[in-house]
DRENTOR-174200 format. One line per 3 residues: their letters; for each residue x, z, y of N, C-alpha, C, O. Coordinates in Angstrom, 1 decimal. Layout:
BEGIN
a> X Z Y X Z Y X Z Y X Z Y; ... .
***
This chain:
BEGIN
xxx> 0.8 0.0 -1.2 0.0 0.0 0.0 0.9 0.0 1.2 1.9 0.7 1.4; 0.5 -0.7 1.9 1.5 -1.0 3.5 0.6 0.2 4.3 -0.3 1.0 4.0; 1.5 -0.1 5.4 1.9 1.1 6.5 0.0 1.1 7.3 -0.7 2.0 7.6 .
xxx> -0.1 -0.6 7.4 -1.4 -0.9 8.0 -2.8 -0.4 7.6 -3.8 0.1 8.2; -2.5 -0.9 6.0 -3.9 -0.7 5.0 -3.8 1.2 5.3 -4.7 1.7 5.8; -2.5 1.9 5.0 -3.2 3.3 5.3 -3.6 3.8 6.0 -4.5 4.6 5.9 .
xxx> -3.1 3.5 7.1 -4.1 4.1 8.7 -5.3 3.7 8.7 -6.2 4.3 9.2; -5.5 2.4 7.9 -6.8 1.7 8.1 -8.1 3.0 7.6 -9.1 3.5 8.1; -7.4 3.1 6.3 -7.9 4.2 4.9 -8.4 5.6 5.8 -9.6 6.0 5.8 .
xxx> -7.0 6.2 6.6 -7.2 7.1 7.2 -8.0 7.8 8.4 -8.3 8.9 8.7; -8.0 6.4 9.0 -9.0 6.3 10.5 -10.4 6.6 10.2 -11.1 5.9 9.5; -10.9 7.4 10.7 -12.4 7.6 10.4 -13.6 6.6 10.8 -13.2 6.2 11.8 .
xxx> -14.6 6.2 10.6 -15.3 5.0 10.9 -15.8 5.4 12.3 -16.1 6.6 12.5; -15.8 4.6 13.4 -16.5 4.7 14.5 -17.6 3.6 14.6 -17.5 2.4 14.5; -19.2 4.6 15.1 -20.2 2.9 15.5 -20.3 3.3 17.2 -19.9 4.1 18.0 .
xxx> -21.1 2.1 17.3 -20.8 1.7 18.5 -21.8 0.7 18.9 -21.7 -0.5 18.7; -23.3 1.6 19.7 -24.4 0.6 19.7 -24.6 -0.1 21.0 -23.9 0.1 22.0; -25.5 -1.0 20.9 -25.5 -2.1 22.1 -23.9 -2.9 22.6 -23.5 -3.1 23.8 .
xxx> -23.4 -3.2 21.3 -22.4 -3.9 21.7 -22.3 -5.4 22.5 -21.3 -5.9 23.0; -23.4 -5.7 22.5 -23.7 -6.7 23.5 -23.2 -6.6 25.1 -22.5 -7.4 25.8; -23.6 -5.5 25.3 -23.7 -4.5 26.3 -22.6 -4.7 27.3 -21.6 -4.6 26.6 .
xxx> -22.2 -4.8 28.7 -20.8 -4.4 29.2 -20.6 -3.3 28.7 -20.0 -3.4 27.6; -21.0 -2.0 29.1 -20.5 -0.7 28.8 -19.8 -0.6 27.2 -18.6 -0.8 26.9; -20.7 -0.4 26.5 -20.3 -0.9 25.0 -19.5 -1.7 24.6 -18.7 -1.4 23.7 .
xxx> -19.5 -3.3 25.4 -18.3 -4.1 24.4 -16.8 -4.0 25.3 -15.8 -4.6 25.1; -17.2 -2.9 26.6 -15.3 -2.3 27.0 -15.0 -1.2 26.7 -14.1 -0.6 27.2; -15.8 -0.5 25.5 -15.3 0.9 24.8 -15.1 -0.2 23.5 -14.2 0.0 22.7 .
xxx> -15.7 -0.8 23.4 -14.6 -1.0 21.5 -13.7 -2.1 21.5 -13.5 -2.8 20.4; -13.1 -2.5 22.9 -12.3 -2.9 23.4 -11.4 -2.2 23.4 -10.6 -2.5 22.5; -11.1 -1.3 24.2 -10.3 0.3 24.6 -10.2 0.4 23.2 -9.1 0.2 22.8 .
xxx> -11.2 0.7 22.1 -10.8 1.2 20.9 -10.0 0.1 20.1 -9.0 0.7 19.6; -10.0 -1.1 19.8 -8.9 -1.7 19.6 -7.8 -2.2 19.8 -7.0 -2.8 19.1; -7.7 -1.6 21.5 -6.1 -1.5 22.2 -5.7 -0.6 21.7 -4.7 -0.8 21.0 .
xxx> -6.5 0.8 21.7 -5.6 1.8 21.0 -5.7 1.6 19.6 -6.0 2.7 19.1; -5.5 0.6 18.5 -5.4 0.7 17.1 -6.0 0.8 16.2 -5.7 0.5 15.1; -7.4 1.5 17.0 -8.3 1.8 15.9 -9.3 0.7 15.0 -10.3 0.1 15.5 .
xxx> -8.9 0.4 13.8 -9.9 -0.7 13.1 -10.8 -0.4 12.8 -11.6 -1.2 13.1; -11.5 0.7 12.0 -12.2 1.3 11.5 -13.7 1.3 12.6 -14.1 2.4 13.0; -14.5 0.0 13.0 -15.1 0.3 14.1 -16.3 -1.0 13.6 -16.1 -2.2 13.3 .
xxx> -18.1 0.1 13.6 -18.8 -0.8 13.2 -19.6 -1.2 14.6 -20.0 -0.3 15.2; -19.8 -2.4 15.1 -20.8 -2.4 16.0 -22.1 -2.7 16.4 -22.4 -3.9 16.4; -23.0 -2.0 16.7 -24.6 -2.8 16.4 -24.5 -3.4 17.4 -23.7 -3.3 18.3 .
xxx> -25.6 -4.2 17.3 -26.6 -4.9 18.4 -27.9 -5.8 18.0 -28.2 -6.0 16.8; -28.6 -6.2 19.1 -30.0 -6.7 18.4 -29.2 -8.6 18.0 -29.7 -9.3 17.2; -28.2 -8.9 18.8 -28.0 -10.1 18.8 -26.7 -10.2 18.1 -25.9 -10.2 18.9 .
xxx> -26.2 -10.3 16.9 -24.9 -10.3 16.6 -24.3 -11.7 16.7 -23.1 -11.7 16.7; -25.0 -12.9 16.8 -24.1 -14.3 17.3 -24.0 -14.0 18.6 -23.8 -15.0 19.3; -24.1 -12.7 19.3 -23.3 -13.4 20.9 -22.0 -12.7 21.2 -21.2 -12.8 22.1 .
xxx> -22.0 -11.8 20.0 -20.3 -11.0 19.7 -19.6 -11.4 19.0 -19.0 -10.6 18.2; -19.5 -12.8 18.9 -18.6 -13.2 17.7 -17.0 -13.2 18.0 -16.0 -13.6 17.3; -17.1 -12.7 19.2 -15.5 -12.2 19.3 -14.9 -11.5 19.2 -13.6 -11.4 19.3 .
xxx> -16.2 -10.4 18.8 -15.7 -8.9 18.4 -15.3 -9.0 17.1 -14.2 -8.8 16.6; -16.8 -9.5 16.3 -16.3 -9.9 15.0 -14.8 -10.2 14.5 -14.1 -9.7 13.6; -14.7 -11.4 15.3 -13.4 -11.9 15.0 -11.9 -11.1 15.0 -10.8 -11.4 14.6 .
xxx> -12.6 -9.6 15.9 -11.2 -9.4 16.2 -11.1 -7.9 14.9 -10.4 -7.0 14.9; -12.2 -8.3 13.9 -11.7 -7.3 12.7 -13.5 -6.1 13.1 -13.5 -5.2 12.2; -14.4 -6.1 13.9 -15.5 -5.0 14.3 -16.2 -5.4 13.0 -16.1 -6.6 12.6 .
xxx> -17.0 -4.6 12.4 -17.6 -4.7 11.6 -19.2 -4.9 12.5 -19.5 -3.8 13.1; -19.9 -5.7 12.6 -20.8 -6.3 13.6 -21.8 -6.0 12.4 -21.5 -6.1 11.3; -23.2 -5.5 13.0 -24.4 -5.4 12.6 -25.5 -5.1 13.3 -25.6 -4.2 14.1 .
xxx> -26.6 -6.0 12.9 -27.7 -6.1 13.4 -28.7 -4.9 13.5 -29.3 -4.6 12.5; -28.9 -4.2 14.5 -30.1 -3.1 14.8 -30.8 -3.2 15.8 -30.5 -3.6 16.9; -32.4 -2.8 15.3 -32.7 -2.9 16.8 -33.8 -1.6 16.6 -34.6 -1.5 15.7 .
xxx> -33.7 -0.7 17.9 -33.8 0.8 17.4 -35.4 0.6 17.4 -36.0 1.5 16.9; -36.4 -0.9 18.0 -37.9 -0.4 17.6 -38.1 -0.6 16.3 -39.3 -0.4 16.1; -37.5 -0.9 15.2 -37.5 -1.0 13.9 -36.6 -0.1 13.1 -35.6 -0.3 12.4 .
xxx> -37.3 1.2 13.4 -36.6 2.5 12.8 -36.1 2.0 11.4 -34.9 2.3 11.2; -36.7 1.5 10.6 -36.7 1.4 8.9 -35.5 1.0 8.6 -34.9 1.4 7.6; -35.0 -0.1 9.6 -33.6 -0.2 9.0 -32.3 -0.2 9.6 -31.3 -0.9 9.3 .
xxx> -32.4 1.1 10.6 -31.6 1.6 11.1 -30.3 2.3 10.5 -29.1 2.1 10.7; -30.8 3.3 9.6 -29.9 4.0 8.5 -29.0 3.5 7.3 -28.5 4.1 6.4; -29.2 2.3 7.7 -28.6 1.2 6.6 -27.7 1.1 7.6 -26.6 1.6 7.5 .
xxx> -28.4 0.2 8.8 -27.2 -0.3 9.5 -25.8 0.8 10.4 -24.8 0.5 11.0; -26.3 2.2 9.9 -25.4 3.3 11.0 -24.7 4.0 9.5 -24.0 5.0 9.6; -24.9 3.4 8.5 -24.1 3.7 7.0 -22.8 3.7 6.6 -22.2 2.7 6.2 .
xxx> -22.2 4.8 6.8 -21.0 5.1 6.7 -20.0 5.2 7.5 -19.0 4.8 7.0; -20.0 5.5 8.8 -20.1 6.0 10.0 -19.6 6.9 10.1 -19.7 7.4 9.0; -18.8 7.9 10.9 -19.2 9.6 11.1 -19.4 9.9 12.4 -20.1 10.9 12.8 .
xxx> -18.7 9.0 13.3 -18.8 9.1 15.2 -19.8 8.3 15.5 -19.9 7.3 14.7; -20.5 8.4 16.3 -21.6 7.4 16.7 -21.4 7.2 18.4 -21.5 8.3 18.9; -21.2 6.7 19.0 -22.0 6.5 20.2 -23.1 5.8 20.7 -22.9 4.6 20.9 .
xxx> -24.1 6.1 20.9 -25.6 5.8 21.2 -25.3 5.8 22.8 -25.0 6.9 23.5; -25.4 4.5 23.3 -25.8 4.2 24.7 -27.3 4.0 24.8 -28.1 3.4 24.0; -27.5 4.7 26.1 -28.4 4.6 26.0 -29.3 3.0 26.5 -28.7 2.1 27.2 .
xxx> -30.8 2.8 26.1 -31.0 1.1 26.2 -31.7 1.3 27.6 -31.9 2.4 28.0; -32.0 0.3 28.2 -32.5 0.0 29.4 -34.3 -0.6 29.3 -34.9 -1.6 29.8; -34.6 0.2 28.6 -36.4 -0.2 28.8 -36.6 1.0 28.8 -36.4 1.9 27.9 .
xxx> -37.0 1.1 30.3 -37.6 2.9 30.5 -39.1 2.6 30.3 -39.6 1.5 30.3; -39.8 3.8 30.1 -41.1 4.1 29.1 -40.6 3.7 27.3 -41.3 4.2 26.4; -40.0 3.3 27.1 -39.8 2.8 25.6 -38.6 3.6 25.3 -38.5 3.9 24.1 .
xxx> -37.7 4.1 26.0 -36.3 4.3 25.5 -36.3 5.6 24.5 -35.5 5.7 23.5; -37.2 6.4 24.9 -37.2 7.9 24.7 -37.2 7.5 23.2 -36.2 7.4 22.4; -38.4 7.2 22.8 -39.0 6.8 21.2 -37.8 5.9 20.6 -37.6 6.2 19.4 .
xxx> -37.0 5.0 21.2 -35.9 4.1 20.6 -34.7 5.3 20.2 -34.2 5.5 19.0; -34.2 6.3 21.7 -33.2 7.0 21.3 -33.3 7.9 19.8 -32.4 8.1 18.9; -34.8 8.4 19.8 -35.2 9.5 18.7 -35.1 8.8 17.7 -34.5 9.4 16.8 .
xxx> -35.4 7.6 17.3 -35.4 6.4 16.0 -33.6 6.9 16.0 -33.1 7.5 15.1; -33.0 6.6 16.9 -31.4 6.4 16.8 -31.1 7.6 16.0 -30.8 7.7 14.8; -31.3 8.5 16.7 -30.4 9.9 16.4 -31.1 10.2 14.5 -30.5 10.4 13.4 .
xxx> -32.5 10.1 14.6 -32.9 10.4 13.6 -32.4 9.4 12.6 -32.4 9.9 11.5; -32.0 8.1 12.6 -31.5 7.3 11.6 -30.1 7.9 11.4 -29.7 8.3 10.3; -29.2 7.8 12.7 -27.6 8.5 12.5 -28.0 9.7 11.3 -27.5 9.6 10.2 .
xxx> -28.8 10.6 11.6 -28.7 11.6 10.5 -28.8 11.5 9.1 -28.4 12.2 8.2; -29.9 10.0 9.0 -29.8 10.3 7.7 -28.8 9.5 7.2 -28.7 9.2 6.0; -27.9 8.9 8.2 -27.1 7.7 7.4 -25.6 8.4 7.3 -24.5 7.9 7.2 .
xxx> -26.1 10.5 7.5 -24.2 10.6 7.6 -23.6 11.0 8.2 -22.6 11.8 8.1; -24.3 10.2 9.5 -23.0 10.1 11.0 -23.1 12.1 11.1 -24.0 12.7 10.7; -22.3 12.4 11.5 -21.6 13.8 11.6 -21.8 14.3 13.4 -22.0 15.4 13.9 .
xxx> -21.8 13.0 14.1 -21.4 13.9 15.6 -21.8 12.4 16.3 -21.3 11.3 16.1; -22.9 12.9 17.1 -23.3 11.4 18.0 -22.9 12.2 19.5 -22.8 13.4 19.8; -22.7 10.7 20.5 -21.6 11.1 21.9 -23.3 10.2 22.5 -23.5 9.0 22.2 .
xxx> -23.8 10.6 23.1 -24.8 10.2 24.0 -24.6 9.6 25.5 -23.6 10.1 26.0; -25.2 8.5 26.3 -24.6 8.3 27.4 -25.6 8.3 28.3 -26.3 7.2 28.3; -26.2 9.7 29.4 -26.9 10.2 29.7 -26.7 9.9 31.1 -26.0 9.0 31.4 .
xxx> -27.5 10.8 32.4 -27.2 10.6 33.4 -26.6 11.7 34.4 -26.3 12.8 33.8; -26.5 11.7 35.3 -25.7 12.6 36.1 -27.1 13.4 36.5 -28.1 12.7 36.9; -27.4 14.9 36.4 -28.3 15.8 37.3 -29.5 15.7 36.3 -30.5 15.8 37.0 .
xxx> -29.7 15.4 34.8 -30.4 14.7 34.5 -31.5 16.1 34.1 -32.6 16.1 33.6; -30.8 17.2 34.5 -31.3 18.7 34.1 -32.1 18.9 35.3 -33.1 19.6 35.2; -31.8 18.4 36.4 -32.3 19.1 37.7 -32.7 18.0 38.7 -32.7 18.4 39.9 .
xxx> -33.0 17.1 38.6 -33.9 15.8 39.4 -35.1 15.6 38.4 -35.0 15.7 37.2; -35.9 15.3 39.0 -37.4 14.9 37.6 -37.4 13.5 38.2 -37.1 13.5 39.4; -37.7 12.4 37.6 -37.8 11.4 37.6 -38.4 10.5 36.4 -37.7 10.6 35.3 .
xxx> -39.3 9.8 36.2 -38.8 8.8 35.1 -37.6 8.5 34.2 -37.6 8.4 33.0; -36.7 8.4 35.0 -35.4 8.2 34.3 -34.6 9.3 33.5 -34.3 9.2 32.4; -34.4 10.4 34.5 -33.9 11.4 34.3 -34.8 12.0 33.2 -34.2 12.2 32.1 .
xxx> -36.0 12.2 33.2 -36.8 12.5 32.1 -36.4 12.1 30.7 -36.0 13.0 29.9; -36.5 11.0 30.4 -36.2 10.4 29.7 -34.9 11.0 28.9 -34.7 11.3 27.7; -34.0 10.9 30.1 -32.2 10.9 28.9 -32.7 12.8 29.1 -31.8 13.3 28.5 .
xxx> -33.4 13.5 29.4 -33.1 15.0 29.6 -33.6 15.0 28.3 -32.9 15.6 27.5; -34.7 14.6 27.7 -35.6 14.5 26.3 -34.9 13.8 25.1 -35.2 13.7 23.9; -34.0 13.4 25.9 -33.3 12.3 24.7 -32.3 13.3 24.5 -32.0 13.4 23.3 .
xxx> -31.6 14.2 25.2 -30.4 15.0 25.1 -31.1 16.6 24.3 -30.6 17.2 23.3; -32.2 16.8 25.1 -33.1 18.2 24.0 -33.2 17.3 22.4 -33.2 18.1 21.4; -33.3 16.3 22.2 -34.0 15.9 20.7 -32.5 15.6 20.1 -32.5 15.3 18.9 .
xxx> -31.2 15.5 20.8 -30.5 15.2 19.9 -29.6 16.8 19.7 -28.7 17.1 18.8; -30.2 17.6 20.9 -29.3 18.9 20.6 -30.3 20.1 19.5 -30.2 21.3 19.2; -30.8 19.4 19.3 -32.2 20.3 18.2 -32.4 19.5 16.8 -33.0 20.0 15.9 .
xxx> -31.4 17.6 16.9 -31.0 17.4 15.2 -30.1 18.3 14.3 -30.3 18.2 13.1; -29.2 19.0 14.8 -28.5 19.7 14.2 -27.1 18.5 14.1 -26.2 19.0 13.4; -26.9 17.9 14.2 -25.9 16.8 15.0 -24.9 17.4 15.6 -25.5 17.8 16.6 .
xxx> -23.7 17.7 15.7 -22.5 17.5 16.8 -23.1 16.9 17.5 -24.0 16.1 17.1; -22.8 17.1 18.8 -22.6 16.5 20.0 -22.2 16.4 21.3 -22.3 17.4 22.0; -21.8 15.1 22.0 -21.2 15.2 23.5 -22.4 14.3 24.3 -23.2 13.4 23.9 .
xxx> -22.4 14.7 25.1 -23.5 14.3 26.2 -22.8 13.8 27.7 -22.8 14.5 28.7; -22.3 12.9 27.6 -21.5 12.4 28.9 -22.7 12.1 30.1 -23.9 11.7 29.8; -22.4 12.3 31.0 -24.0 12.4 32.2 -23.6 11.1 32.9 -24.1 11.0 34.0 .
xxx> -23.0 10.3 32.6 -22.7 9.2 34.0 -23.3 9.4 35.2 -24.5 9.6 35.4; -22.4 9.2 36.0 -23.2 8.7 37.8 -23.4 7.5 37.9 -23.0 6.7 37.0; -24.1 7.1 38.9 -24.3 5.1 38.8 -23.0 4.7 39.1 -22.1 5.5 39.5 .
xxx> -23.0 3.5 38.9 -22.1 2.6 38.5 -21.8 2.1 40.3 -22.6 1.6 41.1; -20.5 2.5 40.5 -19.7 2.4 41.9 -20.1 0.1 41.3 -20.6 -0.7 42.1; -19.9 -0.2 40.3 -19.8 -1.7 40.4 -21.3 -2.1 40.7 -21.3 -3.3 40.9 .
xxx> -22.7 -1.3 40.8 -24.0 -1.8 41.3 -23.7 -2.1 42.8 -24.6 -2.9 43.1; -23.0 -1.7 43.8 -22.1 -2.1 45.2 -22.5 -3.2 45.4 -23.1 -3.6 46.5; -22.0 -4.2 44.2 -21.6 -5.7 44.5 -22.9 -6.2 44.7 -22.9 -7.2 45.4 .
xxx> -24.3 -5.7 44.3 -25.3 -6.2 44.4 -25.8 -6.5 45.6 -26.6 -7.4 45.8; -25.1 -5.0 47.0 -26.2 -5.1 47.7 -24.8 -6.1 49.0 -24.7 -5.8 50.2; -24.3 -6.6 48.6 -23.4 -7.0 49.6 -23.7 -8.4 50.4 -23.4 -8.7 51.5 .
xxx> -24.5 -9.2 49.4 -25.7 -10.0 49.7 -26.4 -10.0 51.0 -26.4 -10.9 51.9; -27.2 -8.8 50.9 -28.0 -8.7 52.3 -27.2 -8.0 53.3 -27.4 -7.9 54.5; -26.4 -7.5 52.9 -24.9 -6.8 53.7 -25.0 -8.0 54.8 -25.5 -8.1 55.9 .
xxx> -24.0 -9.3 54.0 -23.7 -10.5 55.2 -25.0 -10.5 55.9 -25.0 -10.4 57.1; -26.3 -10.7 55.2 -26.8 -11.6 56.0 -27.1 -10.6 57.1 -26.8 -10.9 58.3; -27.6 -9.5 56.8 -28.0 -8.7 57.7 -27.1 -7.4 58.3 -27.8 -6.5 58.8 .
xxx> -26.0 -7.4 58.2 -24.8 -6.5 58.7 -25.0 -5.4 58.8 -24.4 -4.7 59.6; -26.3 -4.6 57.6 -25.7 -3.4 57.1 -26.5 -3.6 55.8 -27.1 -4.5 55.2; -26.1 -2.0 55.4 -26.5 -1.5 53.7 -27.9 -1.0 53.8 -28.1 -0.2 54.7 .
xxx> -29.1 -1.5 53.1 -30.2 -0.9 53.6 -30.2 -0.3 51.8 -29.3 -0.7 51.0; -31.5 0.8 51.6 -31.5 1.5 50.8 -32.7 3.0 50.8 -32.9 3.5 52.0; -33.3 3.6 49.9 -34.3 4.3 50.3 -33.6 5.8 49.9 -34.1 6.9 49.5 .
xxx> -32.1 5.5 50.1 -31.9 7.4 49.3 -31.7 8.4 50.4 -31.2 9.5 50.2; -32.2 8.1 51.8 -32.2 8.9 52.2 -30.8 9.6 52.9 -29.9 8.9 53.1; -30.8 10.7 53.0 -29.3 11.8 52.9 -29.0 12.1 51.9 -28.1 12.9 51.8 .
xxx> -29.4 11.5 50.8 -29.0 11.5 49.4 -27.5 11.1 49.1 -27.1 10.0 49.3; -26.9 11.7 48.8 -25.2 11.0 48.6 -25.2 11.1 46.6 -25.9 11.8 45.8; -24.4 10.4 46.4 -24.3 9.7 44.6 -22.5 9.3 44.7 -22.0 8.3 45.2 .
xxx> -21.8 10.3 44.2 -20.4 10.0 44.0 -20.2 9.1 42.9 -19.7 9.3 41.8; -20.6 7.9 43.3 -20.1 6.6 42.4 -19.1 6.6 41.5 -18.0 7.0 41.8; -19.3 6.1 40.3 -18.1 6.0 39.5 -17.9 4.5 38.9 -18.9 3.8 38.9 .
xxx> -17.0 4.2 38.5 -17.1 2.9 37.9 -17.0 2.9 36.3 -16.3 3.6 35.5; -18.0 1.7 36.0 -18.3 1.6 34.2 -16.8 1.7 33.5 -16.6 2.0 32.4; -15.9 1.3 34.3 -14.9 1.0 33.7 -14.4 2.7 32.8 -14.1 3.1 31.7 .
xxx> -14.5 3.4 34.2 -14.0 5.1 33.6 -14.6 5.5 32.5 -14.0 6.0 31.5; -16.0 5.2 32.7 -17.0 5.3 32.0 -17.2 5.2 30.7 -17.7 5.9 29.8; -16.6 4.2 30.6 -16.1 3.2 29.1 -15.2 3.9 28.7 -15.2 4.2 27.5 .
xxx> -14.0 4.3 29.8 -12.6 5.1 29.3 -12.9 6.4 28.6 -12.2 6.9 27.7; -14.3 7.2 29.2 -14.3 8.6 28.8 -14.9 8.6 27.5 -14.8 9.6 26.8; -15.7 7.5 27.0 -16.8 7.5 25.9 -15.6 6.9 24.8 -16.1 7.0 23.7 .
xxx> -14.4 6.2 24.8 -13.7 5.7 24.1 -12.5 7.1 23.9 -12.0 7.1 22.8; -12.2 8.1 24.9 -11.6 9.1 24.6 -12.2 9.9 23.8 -11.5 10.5 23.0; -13.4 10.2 23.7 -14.3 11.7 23.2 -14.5 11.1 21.7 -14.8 11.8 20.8 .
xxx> -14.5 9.5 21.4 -14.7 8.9 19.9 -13.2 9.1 19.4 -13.3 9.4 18.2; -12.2 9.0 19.8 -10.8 8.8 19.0 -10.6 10.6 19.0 -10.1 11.1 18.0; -11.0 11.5 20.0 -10.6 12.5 20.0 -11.0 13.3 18.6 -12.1 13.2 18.2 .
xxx> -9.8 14.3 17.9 -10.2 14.8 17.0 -9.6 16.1 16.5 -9.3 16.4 15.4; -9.6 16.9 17.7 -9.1 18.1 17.7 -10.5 18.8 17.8 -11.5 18.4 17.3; -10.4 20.2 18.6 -10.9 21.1 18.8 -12.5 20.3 19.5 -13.5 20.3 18.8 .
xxx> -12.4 19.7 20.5 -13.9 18.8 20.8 -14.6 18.4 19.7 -15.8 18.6 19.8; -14.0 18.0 18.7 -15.3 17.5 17.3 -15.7 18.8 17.1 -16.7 18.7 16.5; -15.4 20.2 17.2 -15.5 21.0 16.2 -16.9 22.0 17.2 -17.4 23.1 16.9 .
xxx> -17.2 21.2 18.2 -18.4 21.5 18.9 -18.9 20.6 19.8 -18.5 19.4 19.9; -19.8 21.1 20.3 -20.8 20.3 21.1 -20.7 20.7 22.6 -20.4 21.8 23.1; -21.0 19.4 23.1 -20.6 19.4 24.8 -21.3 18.8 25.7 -21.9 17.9 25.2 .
xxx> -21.4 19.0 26.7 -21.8 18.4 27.9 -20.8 18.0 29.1 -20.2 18.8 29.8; -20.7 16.4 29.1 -19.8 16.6 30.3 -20.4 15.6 31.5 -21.2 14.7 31.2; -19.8 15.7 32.7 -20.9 14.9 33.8 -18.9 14.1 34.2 -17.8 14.7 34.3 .
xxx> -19.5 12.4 34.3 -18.5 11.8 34.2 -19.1 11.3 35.7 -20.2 10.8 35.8; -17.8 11.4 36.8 -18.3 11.3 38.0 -17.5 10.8 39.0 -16.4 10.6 38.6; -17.6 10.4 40.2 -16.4 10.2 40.6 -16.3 11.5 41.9 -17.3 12.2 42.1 .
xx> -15.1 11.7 42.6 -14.9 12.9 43.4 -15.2 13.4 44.4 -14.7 14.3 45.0; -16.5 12.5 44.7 -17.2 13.3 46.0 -18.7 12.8 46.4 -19.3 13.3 47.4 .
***
């Protein structure tokens, strides 16, 4: 047995859902710079990752409104990260299919990707990942709960009416949101899956943010 095949043996399986996804397909990116092979990835579309494929990801088809054959596809696994999907009113019931399939397929410790304040703003949104974060801390699951801030790269959107009209319009108010970019984002959800010290051996919460 070569040097390669054993690390391969010894690396623990990592999944990795909505690989379609930006967020998702620059964490198992990160996870292939750093070495790691052992890496399965879902999505509803698997011909539009055929680059992942290519680069050794074990690519599989899920799509979380069809609970039934979730646990097949999250099969032999032990780290999970469950991003979360972007159809709010639907997501809550999609995440609980997730978590609830991870468990029975194994997975040991799912990393959630939640929102910043998600405990203390009521919103739609916030609702949502706060219920998604109570139902996976009450599977009996390990877990990390990264809270993201919005995405410092949604900026580029409003720059648009910026030119035409020479400023930033927007309804938040005195509201301030210490921006972060997907990129960190990506970096901290790709740290907390390779990590395997003392962090696996509990559950966490952390708010991934930028500094002010």
């Amino acid at each position: 047995m070569d040097s390669t095949t054993h690390q391969n043996k010894t690396q623990e399986t990592l999944l990795v859902t909505g690989i379609g996804g930006q967020l998702a397909g620059r964490v198992v990116s990160l996870l292939l710079e750093k070495g790691h092979k052992n890496i399965i990835g879902t999505t509803r579309k698997p011909e539009k990752v055929e680059h992942l494929k290519s680069q050794g990801v074990d690519v599989r088809a899920a799509n979380f409104d069809q609970p039934e054959s979730l646990a097949e596809a999250f099969r032999g696994a032990s780290k999970m990260l469950l991003v979360s999907t972007h159809k709010i009113g639907q997501r809550l019931n999609q995440h609980r299919n997730a978590i609830a399939a991870a468990k029975a397929a194994g997975v040991r410790h799912v990393i959630y990707t939640s929102i910043q304040s998600a405990d203390r703003f009521k919103s739609i949104v916030t609702t949502e990942h706060l219920e998604t974060e109570n139902y996976l801390k009450e599977s009996g699951l390990k877990y990390t709960i990264l809270r993201n801030n919005l995405y410092a790269d949604g900026l580029i959107m409003k720059t648009k009416p910026f030119l035409q009209w020479g400023k930033f319009s927007g309804c938040a108010g005195e509201g301030a949101v210490a921006y972060v970019t997907r990129e960190d984002c990506a970096r901290a959800a790709a740290s907390v899956l390779l990590k395997t010290d003392g962090m696996d051996a509990e559950s966490n919460c952390f708010d991934i943010s930028g500094p002010k």
